[in-house]
N, C-alpha and C positions, 0 to 999 in steps of 0.2 A: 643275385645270388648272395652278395655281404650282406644284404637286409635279413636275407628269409635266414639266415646263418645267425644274425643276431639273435631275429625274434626265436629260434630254436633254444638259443644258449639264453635266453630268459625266460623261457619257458619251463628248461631245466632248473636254473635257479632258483624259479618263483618253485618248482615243486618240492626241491632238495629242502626250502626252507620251512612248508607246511608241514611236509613230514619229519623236521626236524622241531618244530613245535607241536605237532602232535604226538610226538613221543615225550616232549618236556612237557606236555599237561598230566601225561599218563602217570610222567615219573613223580611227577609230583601228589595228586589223589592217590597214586598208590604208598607214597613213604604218609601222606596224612592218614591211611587206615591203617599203617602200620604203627603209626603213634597210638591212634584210636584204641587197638588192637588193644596195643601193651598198657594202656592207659586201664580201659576195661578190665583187662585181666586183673590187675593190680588193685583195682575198686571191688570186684569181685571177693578178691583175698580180701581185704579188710571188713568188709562189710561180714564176709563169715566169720571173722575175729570181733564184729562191733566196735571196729574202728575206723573213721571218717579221716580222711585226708585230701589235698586239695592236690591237685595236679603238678607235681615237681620238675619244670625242665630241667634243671640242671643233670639229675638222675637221669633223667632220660636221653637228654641229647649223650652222658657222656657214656651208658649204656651202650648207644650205637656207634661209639665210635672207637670205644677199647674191643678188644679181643676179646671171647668169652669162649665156654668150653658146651657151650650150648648155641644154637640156631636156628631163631625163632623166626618163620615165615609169618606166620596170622596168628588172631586168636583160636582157642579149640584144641580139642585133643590129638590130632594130628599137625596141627602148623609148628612143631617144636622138633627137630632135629637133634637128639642127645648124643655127641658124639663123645668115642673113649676116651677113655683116662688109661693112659699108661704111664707109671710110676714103676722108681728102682727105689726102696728103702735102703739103711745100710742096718737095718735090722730083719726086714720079710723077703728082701732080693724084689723080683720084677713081678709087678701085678697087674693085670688088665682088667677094668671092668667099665659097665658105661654112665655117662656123667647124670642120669639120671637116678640112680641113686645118691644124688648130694640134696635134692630136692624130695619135699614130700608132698602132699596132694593139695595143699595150700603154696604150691609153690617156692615155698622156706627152704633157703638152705641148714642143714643138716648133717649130721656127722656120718662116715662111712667107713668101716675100717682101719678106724684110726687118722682117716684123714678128712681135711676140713679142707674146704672151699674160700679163700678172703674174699669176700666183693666177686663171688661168682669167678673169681681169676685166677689167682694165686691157690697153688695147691702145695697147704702143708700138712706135718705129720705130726698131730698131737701129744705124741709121744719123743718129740724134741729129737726124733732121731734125722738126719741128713735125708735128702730124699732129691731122686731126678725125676724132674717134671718130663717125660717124652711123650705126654699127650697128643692128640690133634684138636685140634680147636679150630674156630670159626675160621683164622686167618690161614690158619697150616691147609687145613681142607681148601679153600680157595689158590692158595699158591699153586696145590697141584693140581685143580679144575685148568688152570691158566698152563702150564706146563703142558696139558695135556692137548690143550686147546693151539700151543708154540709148535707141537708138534708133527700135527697136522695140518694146519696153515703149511707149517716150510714141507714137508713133505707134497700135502696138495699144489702147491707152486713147482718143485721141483718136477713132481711129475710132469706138471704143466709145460711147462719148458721142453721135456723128453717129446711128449704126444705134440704138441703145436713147434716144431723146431722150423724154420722159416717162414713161419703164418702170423698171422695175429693171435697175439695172447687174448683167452677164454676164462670167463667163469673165476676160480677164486685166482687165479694168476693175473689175469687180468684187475683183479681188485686191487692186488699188492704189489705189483710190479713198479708201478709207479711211483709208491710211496720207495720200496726198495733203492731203484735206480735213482731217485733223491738221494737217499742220505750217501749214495756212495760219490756220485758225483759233485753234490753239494757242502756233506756234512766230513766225512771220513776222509775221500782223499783231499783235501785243501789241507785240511788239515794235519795230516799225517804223512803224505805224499806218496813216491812210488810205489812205497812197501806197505803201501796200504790194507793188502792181502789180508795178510797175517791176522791182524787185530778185526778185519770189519763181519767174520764170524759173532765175535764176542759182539760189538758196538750193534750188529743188528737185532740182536736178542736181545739186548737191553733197552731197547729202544720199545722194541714191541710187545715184553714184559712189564714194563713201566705202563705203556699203554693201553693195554688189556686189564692192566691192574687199576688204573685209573678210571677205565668205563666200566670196571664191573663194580666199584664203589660208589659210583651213581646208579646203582640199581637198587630200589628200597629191597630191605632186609637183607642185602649183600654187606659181606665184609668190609672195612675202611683197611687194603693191604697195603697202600702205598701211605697211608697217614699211622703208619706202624714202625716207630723211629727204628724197630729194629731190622725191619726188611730194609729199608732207606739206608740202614750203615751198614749192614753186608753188601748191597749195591754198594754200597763207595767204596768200601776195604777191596772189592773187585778189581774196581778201577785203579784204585792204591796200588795194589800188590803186581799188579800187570806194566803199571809206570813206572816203576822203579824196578821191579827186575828185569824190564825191555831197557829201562836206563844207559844210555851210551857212555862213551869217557868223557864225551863234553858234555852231556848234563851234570853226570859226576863231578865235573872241573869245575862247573859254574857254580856245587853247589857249596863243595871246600876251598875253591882256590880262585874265587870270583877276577874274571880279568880284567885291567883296567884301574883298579880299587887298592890306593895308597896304602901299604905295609900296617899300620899303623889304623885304620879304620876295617881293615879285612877281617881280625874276630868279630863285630858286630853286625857285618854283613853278610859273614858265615853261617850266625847266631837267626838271624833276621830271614835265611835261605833253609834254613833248617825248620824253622816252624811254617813257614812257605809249602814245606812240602807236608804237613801233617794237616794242616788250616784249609786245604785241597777238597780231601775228604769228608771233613765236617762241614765246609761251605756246601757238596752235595748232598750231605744227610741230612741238613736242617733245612736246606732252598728247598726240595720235593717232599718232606714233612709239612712243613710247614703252610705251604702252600694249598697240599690236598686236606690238611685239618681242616684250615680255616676256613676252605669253602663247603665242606658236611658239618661244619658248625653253625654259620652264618646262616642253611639253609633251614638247619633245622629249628633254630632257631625263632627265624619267623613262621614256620609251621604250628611251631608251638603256641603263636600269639593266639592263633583260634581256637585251643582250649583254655588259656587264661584269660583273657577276656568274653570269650562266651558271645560273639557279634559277629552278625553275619556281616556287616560292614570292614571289622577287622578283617575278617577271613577272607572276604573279597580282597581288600588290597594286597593283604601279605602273598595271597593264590598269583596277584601280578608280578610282584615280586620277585618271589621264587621262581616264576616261569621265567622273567631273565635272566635271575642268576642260573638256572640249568642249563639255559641256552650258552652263558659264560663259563660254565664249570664243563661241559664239553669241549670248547675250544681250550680250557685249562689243561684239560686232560693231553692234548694233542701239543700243547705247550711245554710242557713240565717232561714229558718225555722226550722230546727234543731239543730242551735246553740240560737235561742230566746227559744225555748222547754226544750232544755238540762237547762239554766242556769235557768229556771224559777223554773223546775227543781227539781234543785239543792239550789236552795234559798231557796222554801218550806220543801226539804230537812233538810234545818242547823235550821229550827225555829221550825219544828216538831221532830227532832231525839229526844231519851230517854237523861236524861243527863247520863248514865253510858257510852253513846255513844264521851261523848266531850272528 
């Protein structure tokens, strides 16, 4: 029976992992037609202007990895998604229209209503008057694809729970339950302890926002939302603002009235516990930045070697390449959201412990 149990659980394995490479080939010939795609199009515009130009990565990797107010599946007249522009002037008040009119049939951006487009991004008002950006763009519309996606996950679970109540968990409860009953028993309470409750609402949504946000940025022509510094510091202000206003007398105590710590040496410890607590924050908005850049850089990167060099040889190695790093940039994914969970944590952790705990 331990044999046949083995060879079961390698059989699972050997398959968990073909199909885990056969999605990293897909993902990858599909982000190389995506390059293709934009590559062509861009050769198209010029060649109707009579102008020749060599293949730019740097444009382009950074193209897919800033926000933009447009989202472009493929080449052709339907692979482009124009989503709105909504703007507040402090001269025309609120205007809605859609980001397709910034562009004209060459693809150029171009003036609309006074307002102009910088680097396809930034939206300003020509007329020098103040203006709010309340657009949705590539990254906004994915947040709430993903939101909508958190909500049904926990609902589908929850009912789960309701219909299978003394049986074995089914179907998507069954998926997530485990991952769930992990972070509570592994991640959240150790760290946090009995009053664990309270907070593991919050820490499990971030956990599986980060997450979802992280595999949908391995999907060519998807968003980069977690390599979006500013998603990544309203994450951490989250966590911020929850750790210190849960903050007890003894984190308080520890943070002005450090105990232990000579008369005489306590303002620079004070000084030194003060930036401790803001330096929290930024350690989480640049660790999960930073991390998911580098690897939609890295990959695009060498994708890009097979149209600069022009060699089926290049393009072989880099195709090997990249099919590792995706197989790495998955397990990143699964990383990076449970090292922002753990250490948030773990922050809420040291500001709610008892002090008999310090």
């Amino acid at each position: 029976m331990r044999v046949r149990t083995m060879i079961e659980l390698s059989r699972n394995n050997t398959s968990k992992l073909l199909i885990t490479s056969f999605l990293a080939v897909v993902f990858f010939f599909m982000n190389l037609s995506v390059l293709s795609a934009q590559d062509d199009h861009s050769a198209d515009a010029q060649e109707e202007h009579g102008e020749t130009e060599e293949f730019n990565p740097g444009e382009t990797i950074v193209h897919h990895v800033l926000d933009d107010h447009i989202w472009h599946f493929f080449d052709g007249h339907y692979g482009t998604l124009y989503l709105p522009i909504i703007a507040y002037s402090s001269e025309r008040g609120l205007e809605m229209f859609s980001s397709k009119n910034f562009y004209d049939d060459h693809h150029n951006l171009v003036e609309y209503k006074g307002y102009s487009l910088e680097h396809g991004l930034s939206l300003v008002d020509n007329h020098e008057a103040s203006v709010l950006d309340l657009s949705i763009t590539k990254n906004v519309l994915t947040l709430l694809i993903i939101a909508v996606i958190l909500v049904w996950v926990f609902r589908a679970v929850a009912n789960g729970y309701k219909r299978n109540a003394g049986k074995a968990p089914k179907g998507v409860q069954a998926l997530f339950e485990p991952v769930i009953v992990y972070l509570r028993d592994e991640v959240v309470k150790p760290n946090i302890g009995d009053h664990y409750e309270k907070f593991f609402p919050y820490l499990l949504t971030l956990f599986f926002f980060i997450l979802f946000g992280n595999i949908m940025g391995l999907i060519p022509g998807a968003a980069n939302l977690s390599g979006n510094i500013a998603v990544t510091l309203v994450l951490a202000l989250f966590t911020f603002v929850i750790t210190n206003v849960s903050g007890n007398k003894g984190y308080w105590g520890h943070v002005f009235n450090p105990p232990g710590v000579p008369g005489w040496l306590k303002p620079l410890i004070i000084l030194i516990e003060i930036i401790g607590v803001f330096t929290k924050p930024i350690s989480l908005t640049i660790r999960l930045f930073v991390a998911i850049t580098a690897g939609h850089i890295v990959m695009l990167s060498l994708i890009s070697l097979a149209f600069i060099f022009g060699s089926i040889a290049v393009g072989g190695a880099s195709s090997l390449i990249v099919l590792f790093i995706s197989l790495i940039e998955v397990l990143v994914a699964f990383i990076q959201a449970y090292v922002f969970t753990l250490f948030s944590a773990l922050y809420i952790g040291m500001a709610t412990a008892k002090t008999e705990h310090h």
